[in-house]
C-alpha positions, 0 to 999 in steps of 0.5 A, a space after each residue: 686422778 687415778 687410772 681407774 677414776 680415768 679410763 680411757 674411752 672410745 666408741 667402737 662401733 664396728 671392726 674393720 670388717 664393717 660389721 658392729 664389733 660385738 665380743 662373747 667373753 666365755 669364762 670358766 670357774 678359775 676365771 671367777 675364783 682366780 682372775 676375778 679382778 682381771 675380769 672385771 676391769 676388761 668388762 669395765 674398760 669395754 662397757 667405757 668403749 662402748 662395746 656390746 659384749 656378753 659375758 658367758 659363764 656357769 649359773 653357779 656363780 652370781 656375779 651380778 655386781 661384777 658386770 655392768 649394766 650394759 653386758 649381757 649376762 648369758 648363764 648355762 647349767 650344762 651338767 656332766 650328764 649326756 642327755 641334760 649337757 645336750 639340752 643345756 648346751 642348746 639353750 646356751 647356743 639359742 641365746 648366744 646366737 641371738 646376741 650375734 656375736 662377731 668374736 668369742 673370747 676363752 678367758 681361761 683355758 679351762 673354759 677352751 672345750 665349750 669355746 671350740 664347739 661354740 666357734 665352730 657351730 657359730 662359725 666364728 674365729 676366737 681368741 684364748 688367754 691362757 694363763 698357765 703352762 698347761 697344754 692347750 689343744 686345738 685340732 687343725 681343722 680349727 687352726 684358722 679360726 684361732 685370732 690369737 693366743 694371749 698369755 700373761 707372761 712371756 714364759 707362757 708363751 714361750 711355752 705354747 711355741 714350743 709345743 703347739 709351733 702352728 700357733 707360735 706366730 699368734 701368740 700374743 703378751 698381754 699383761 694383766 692390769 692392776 690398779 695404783 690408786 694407794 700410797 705404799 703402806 710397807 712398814 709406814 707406821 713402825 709402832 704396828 706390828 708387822 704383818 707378812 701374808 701368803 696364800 695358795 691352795 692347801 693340796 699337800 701340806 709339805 709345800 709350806 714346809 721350808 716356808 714355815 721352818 723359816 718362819 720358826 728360826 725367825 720367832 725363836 731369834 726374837 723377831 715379832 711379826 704375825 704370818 696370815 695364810 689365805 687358802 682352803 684345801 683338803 690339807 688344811 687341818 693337816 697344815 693347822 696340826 703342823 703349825 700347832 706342833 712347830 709351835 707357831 699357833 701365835 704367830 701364824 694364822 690360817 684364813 680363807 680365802 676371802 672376797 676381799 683379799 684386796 684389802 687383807 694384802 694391802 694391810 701387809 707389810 710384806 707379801 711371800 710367795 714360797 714356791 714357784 707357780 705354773 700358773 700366773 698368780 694375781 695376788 703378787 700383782 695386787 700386793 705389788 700394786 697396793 704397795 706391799 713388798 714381796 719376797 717370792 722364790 725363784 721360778 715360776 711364770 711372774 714376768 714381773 718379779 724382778 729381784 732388787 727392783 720388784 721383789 727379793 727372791 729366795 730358793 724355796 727349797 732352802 730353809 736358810 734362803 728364806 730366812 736370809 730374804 725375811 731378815 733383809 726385810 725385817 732388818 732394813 724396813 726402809 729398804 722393804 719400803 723402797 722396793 714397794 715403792 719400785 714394784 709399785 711404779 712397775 706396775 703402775 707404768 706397764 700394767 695399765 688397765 686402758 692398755 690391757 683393754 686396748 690390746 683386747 680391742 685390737 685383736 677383737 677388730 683384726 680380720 680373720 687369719 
């Protein structure tokens, strides 16, 4: 039975405080467009506890099949205009006020702006997750009212430490959660042709540059494979141009992307991330947990891309580094196939949804600082 079929539950019925725990989760666009799994596997994890909770988000978004049942959808239109943000944001106010909310919780830091007015005009304490190394701002009149601050990985925290030093003492690790529920599919079936998948946004065409120097030299010494590239951005047809130019059109592929990302890694043999990211990016937890082996550069915020155990790593601003790592890959399918397995175990021991959801459980039931 796997952990998403066996969910942990409790019934929490209140904080220590005696009052019935009822958390607002506040999420912002990245939430939906980057962390969508993450979201939905907190919603799940507190509906099986038993929580009443609502869920804030933009009425853009229909994330209906996303949220159980038994979690309040709150929905706001507050558009960028002074007079139509005033009236929105009341109405927002109005509906959340009447769920009484014990706790707000910002899932992105994108959406803190709204969270702070929110505690404050509720008087409530919140907690922000913050998932990149951007800044975070909170004024000292409402130092008392953050709980804590939760990152991804410990790069993340060790930033906010460094820079926001009256918050260091509340900075909390909790990991994202992914499910295991697949057997490695890494280089199973040898008569397939191999197939590789990166992803990112396609601001500046130059940052796949080195990755797809790389991926030339391997076409021209013989190696067949197929490379998907999932994103959209507004360097897009300047990208397809350069492909077309290093004369990769048949070897890679530029998709968006799609909702069902999931299953477009999990069909890869292997996963690449080619330059180093200041934000925590899902996609590697989900490939390593699907049982895809990844080859990622150095850097970046991934506590868990560890070279030899989790991933193999390269320098992403070296052509022949890259090319180096591929053809370990390539060379040695068994390895690349041991390494998923390995990363697949990691995740499966210390990114269990039932422990992200009780770490969440916990914060929302501390007294206030």
């Amino acid at each position: 039975m796997t952990e998403q079929e066996h969910i942990q539950s409790k019934p929490e019925k209140s904080g220590r405080s005696g009052k019935p725990l009822r958390p607002a989760l506040v999420i912002s666009d990245k939430t939906i467009s980057e962390y969508q799994t993450f979201l939905n596997h907190l919603l799940v994890g507190l509906a099986e506890q038993s929580i009443p909770v609502a869920l804030v988000c933009g009425s853009k978004w229909r994330i209906d099949p996303l949220v159980p049942p038994s979690i309040r959808l709150i929905q706001h239109d507050l558009v960028p205009l002074p007079w139509v943000y005033e009236f929105g944001y009341n109405r927002l106010l109005e509906e959340l006020a009447g769920f009484k909310p014990t706790i707000l919780h910002c899932l992105c830091e994108n959406g803190l702006r709204l969270v702070k007015k929110l505690a404050w005009q509720l008087d409530l304490p919140f907690i922000v997750t913050v998932n990149s190394l951007r800044g975070i701002r909170v004024p000292r009149y409402m130092l008392d009212r953050v709980r804590a601050v939760t990152v991804s990985a410990r790069s993340i925290g060790e930033n906010i430490q460094r820079r926001k030093t009256r918050l260091a003492d509340r900075v909390k690790v909790i990991s994202m959660s992914a499910f295991v529920d697949k057997p490695v599919s890494c280089f199973r079936n040898r008569n397939q042709q191999i197939c590789m998948v990166t992803a990112g946004s396609f601001q500046d065409e130059s940052m796949y540059e080195n990755l797809l120097a790389a991926i030339r030299r391997l076409a021209i010494e013989g190696y067949e494979f197929m490379l998907f590239i999932m994103g959209q951005g507004p360097a897009e047809r300047k990208l397809r141009r350069e492909i077309s130019l290093l004369g990769l059109s048949e070897v890679v592929t530029i998709v968006p992307r799609l909702q069902g990302w999931r299953s477009v890694i999990s069909s890869a043999d292997i996963f690449i991330r080619p330059w180093p990211e200041k934000s925590f990016n899902p996609l590697i937890l989900e490939a390593m947990s699907t049982g895809t082996a990844v080859a990622a550069c150095t850097g970046g915020v991934d506590d868990f891309i560890i070279d030899g155990q989790t991933a193999v790593v390269f320098e992403g601003n070296d052509e022949i580094s890259i090319v180096r790592t591929l053809k370990g890959l390539l060379d040695r399918p068994e390895d690349a196939y041991n390494l998923a397995v390995q990363a697949q175990q990691h995740i499966k021991e210390n990114h269990k949804v039932s422990a992200m959801v009780e770490a969440f459980t916990q914060l929302y039931r501390q007294p206030p600082v």
